[in-house]
C-alpha positions in Angstrom: 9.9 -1.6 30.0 9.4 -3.0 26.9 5.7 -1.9 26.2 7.1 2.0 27.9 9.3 1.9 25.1 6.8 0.7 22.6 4.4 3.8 23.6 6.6 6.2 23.9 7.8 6.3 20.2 4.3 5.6 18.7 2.9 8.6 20.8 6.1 10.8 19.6 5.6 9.8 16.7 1.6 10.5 16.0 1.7 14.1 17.8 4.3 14.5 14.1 2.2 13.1 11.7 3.6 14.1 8.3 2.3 13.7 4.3 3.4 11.9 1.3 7.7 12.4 0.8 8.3 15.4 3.1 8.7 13.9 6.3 11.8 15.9 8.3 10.0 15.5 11.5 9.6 12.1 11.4 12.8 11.6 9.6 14.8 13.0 11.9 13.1 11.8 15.2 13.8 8.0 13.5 17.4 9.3 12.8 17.8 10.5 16.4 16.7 7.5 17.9 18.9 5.6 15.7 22.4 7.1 15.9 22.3 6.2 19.7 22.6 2.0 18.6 25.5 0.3 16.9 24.5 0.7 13.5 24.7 2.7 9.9 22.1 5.6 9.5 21.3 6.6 6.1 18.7 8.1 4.1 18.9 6.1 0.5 16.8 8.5 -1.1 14.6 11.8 0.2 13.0 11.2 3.3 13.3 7.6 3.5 15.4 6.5 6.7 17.6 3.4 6.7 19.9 1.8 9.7 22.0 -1.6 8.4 23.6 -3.4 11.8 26.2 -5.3 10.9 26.7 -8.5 12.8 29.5 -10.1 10.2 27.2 -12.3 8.5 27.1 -13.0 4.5 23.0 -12.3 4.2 20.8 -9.8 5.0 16.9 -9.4 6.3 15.5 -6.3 5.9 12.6 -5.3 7.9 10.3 -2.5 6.3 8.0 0.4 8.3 6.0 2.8 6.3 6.7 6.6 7.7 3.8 8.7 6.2 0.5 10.0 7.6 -3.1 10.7 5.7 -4.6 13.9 5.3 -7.5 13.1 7.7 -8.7 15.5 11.0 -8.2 13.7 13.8 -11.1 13.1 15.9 -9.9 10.6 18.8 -9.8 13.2 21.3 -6.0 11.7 22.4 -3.9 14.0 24.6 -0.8 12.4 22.1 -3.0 13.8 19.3 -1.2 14.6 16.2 0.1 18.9 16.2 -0.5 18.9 12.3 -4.0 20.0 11.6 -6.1 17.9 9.1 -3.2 15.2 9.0 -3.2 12.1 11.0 -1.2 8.7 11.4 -4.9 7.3 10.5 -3.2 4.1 9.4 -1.2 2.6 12.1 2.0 3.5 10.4 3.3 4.9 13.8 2.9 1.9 15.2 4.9 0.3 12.3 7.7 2.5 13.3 7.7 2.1 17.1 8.2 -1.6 16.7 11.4 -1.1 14.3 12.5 1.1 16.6 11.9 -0.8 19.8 13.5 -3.9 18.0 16.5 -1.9 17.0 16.8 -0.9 20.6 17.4 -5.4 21.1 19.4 -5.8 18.4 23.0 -5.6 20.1 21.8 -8.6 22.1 20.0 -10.5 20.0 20.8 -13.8 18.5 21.0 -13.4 14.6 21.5 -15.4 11.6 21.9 -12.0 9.6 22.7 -8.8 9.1 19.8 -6.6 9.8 18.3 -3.8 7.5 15.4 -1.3 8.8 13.6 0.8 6.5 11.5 3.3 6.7 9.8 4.4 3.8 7.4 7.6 3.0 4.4 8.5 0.8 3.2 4.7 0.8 -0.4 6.2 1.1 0.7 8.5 -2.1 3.2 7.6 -5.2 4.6 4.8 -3.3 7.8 5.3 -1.7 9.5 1.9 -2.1 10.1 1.8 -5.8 12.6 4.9 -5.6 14.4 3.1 -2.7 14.8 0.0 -4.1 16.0 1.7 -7.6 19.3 2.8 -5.6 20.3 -1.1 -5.4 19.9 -1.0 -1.7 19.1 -4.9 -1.4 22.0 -5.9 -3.7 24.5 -3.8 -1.9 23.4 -4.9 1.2 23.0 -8.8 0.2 19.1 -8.5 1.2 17.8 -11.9 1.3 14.8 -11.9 2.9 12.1 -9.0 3.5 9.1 -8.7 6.4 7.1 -6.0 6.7 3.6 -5.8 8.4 0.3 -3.9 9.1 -1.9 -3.4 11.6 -5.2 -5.3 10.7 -8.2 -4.1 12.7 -10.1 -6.6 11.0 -8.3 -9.3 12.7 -8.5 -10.3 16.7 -6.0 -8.3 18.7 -2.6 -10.1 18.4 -3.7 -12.3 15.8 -0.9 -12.8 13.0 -2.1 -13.5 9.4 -0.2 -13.9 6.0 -0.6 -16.3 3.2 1.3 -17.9 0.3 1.0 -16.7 -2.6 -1.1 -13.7 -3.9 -2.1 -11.9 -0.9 -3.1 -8.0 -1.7 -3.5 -7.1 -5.4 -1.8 -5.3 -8.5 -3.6 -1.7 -8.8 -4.1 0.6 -11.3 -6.3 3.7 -11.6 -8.5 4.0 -14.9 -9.7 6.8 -16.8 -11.8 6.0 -20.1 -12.2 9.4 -22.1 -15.1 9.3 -24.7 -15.1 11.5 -27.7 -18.5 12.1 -29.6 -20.8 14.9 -31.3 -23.1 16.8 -29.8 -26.2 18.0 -31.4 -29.7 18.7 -30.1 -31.9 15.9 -29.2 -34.4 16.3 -31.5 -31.4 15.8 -34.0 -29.9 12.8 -31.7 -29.5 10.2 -35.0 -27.0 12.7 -36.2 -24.8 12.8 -33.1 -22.1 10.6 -31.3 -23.6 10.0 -28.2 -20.7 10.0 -26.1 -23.0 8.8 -22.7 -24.3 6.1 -24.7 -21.3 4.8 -25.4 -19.9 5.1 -21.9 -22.7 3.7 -20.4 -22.5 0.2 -23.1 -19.0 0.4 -21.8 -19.6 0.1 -18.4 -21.7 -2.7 -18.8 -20.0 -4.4 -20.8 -16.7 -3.8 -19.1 -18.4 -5.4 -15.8 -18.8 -8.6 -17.8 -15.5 -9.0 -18.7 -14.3 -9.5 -15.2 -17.7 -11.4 -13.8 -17.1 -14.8 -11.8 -13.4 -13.5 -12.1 -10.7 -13.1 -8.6 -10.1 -9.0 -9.7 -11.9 -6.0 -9.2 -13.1 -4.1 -11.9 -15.7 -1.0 -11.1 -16.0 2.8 -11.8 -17.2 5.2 -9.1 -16.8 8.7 -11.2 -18.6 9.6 -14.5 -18.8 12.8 -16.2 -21.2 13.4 -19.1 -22.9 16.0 -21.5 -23.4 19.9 -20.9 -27.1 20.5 -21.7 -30.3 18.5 -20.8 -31.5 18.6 -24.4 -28.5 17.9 -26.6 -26.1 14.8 -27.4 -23.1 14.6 -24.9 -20.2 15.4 -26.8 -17.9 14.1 -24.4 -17.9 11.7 -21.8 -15.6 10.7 -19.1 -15.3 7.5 -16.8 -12.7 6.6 -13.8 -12.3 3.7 -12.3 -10.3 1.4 -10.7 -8.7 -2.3 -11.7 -7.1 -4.9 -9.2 -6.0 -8.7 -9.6 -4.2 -10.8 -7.9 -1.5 -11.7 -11.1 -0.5 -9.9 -13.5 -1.1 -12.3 -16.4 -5.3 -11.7 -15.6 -4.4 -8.2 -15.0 -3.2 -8.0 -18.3 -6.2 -10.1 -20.1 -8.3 -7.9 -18.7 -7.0 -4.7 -19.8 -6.4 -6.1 -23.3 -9.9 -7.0 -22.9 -11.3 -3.6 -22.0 -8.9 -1.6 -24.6 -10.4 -4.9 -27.7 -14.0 -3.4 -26.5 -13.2 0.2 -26.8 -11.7 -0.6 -30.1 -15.4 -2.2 -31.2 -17.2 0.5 -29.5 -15.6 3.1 -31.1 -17.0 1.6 -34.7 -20.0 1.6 -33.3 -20.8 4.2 -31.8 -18.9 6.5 -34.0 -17.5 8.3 -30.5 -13.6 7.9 -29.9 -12.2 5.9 -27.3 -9.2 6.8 -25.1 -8.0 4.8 -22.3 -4.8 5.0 -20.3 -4.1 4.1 -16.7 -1.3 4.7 -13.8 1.3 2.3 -13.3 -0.1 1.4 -9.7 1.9 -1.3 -7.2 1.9 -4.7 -8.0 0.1 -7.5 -6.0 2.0 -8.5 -2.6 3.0 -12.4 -3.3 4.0 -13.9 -0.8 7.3 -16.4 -0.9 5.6 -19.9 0.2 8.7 -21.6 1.1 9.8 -18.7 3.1 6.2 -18.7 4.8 6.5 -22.5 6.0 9.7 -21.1 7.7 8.2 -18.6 9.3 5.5 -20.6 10.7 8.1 -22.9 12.3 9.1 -20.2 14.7 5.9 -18.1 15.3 2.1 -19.1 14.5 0.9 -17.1 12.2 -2.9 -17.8 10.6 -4.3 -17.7 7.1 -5.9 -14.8 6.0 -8.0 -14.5 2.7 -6.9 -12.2 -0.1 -7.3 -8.7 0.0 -8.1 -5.9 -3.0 -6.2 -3.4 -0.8 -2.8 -2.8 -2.1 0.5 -2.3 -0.6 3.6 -1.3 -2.3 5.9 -3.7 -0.3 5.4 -5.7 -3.5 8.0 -3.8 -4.8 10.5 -5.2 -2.1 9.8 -8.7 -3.3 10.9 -7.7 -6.7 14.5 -8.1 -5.0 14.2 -10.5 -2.4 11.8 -13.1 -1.5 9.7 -11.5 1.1 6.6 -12.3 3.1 3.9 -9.6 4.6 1.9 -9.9 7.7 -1.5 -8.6 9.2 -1.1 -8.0 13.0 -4.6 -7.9 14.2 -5.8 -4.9 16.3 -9.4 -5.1 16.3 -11.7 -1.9 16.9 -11.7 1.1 14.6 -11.7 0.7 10.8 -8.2 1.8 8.8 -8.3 5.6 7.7 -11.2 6.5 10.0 -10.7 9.8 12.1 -11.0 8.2 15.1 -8.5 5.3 14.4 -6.8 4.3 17.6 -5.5 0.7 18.8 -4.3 -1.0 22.2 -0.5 -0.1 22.2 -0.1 -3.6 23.9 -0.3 -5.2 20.3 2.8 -4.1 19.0 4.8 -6.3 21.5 3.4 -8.9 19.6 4.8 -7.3 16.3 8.3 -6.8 18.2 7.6 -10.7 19.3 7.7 -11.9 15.7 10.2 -10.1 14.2 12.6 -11.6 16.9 11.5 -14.9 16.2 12.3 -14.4 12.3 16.3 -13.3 13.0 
């Protein structure tokens, strides 16, 4: 009954797969199934769906499901497959959702210690959904003091739960370096500002700073110059930067914005870098972890440079995130699929945590 239950929302739910904050389908399939238990249906903010059941305790633990698909073509060939062409729940995110809902299904007869807070959250694979909620002051008002959330891990052995204290996924933040020089024809070149000189000295240079360090620091896009035979007058570079804490994180931009500084001297080009706000790096609470390991086994898992915004959750509460292993095919592939038997094991361990 259990794993019918299971399937049947995560197949619902992936025929509906739905983008970034505009998620009525899946919103109100989530609300639907909700208003049928014991408990307080709200959205906090846009799309995002929340249900508090309160059991007349002084605390809360919140449990947190992304909502949102990818805009990928499915390929798996699934009669559930999604109706929405060229979007897909590519990520597992469906199966996030069928286990909050299946637990919310056992939550009249469950033992708990605390109140109980679902939420599901859109655009996680965008802008990032939970900052918004969390600016409303839903964990204060609710007296959140605890927060789980998980993700399907295909890199991990089917039923396998991972986690780890401490610094677990990083900070992100996407880079753009904009070089400003002055073009004039090669034969000419000593009176330029050769603006792909300088961005290529950057690069280098840039990729020193953050050797033998735990970050990632790389570019993957470069545009330079307009003609074969004259000085690029402008260059432009886009990257990406990832640590663990923010104190590196910080270090290291300093570090790349004291090099553009001594670059721009010179080279005589003019250096411009900015760089989005990104999510910062999911820390796990390790006290909160020990507990958790006294009631369900859960293995450690190295680091990760994938990011996840329930970072923003621990901001308000201390929270721990888990990898449910799935095995099979990779994350964000067209043909992402998993056994639906491994989400009794998700269901398994957020019982053991109330």
């Amino acid at each position: 009954m259990l794993q019918q239950t299971l399937s049947a929302h995560r197949r619902a739910l992936h025929r509906i797969a739905e983008t970034d904050r505009e998620l009525p389908r899946t919103a109100a399939y989530l609300k639907n199934t909700l208003q049928q238990l014991p408990c307080t249906v709200f959205s906090p903010v846009g799309d995002a769906v929340c249900a508090y059941f309160d059991f007349g305790k002084p605390e809360t633990v919140a449990l947190r499901s992304d909502m949102d698909a990818l805009p990928i073509c499915e390929q798996t060939g699934l009669p559930f497959a999604s109706e929405n062409a060229e979007t897909m729940h590519a990520c597992g995110h469906d199966g996030h959702m069928a286990i909050l809902l299946t637990l919310a299904g056992l939550l009249p007869s469950l033992p708990t210690a605390r109140n109980v807070l679902l939420v599901f959250e859109p655009a996680e694979e965008t802008t990032g959904g939970a900052k918004p909620i969390c600016e409303t002051g839903l964990f204060e008002r609710y007296h959140v003091t605890r927060v789980f959330g998980l993700h399907l891990w295909p890199e991990l052995p089917k039923n396998i739960v991972a986690s780890r204290a401490g610094g677990m996924m990083a900070r992100s933040c996407e880079l753009t370096v904009t070089v400003e020089g002055r073009s004039v024809h090669l034969a000419k070149w000593r009176e330029g500002a050769d603006a792909l000189a300088a961005a290529v000295e950057f690069i280098t240079r840039a990729y020193g700073l953050a050797e033998n360090l735990p970050c990632l620091l790389r570019f993957g896009r470069m545009e330079s110059g307009e003609a074969r035979n004259s000085v690029s007058k402008r260059s432009v570079l886009q990257g990406s930067l990832r640590c663990f804490d923010d104190i590196l994180f910080l270090k290291l931009w300093n570090g790349l914005q004291a090099l553009a500084d001594e670059l721009s001297e010179k080279s005589g080009c003019k250096f411009v870098l900015s760089r989005s706000e990104g999510y910062p790096p999911v820390t796990n609470d390790a006290a909160l972890l020990t507990e958790v390991r006294e009631r369900f086994p859960v293995e450690e898992t190295a680091p990760t440079f994938i990011t996840e915004d329930f970072s923003e959750y621990q901001k308000h509460a201390p929270g721990v995130f888990f990898l449910l292993g799935t095995g099979g095919e990779p994350l964000h592939s067209p043909r992402f699929d998993f056994d639906e038997a491994v989400l009794q094991t998700g269901v398994s361990l957020f019982t053991a945590l109330l």
